[in-house]
C-alpha positions in Angstrom: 132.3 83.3 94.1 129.0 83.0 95.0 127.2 86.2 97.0 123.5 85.3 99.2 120.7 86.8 100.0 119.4 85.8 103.4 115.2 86.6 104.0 114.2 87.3 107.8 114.4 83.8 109.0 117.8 83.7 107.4 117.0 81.2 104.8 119.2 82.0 101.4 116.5 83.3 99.3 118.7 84.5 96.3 122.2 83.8 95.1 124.4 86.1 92.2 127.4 85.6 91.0 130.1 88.0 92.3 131.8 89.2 89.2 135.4 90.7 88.8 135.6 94.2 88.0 134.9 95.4 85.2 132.1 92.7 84.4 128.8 92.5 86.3 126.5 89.9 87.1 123.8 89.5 83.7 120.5 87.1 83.6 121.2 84.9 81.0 117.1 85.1 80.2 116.5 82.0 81.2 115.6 80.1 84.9 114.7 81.4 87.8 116.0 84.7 88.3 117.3 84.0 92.4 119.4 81.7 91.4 123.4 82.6 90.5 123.6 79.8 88.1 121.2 81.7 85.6 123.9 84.5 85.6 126.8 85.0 83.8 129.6 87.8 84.7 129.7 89.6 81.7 131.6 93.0 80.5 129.5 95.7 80.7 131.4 97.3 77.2 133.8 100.3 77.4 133.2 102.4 80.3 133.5 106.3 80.4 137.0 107.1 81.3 137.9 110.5 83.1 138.2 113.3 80.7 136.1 111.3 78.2 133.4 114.4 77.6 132.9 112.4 73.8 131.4 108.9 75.0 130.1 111.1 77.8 127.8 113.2 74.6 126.8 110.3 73.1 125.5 108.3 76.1 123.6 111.8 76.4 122.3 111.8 72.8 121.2 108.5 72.5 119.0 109.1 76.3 117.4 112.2 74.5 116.5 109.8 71.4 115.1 107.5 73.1 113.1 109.6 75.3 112.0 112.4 72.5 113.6 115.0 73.9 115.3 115.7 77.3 115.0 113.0 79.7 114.7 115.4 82.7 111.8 117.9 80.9 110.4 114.4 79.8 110.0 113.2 83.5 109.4 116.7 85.2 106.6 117.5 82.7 105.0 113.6 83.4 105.5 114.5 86.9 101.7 114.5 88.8 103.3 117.2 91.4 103.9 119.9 88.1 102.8 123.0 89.0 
């Protein structure tokens, strides 16, 4: 199934896939990126479950690695509004 964009005059500007859940729409990296045929639905991996405080950590840990620290001190102190 095929989901469209339609711009003001409603001319389809941009098509994407509409995937089954779990998997999601993913650019294939290639084409033009309106168009649902340079999509694939893909799985997105394993998801969180309720109650899952471990894959919960590490999606927390690997944020903080990548960012040098905590994401949210990283952001607040890059903020231009800091006081």
């Amino acid at each position: 199934m095929i989901g469209t964009h339609l711009d003001a005059d409603k001319k389809a500007d941009r098509t994407r896939p509409i995937c089954p859940y779990p998997t999601e729409a993913k650019y294939k990296g290639g084409g033009d990126i309106n168009e649902a045929g340079n999509f694939s639905c893909t799985d997105p991996g394993k998801l969180p479950q309720r109650g899952d405080v471990g894959a919960l950590r590490d999606i927390d840990l690997e944020d903080r690695a990548r960012h040098g620290g905590c994401p949210t001190t990283a952001s607040r102190d890059a903020s231009p509004h800091r006081n």
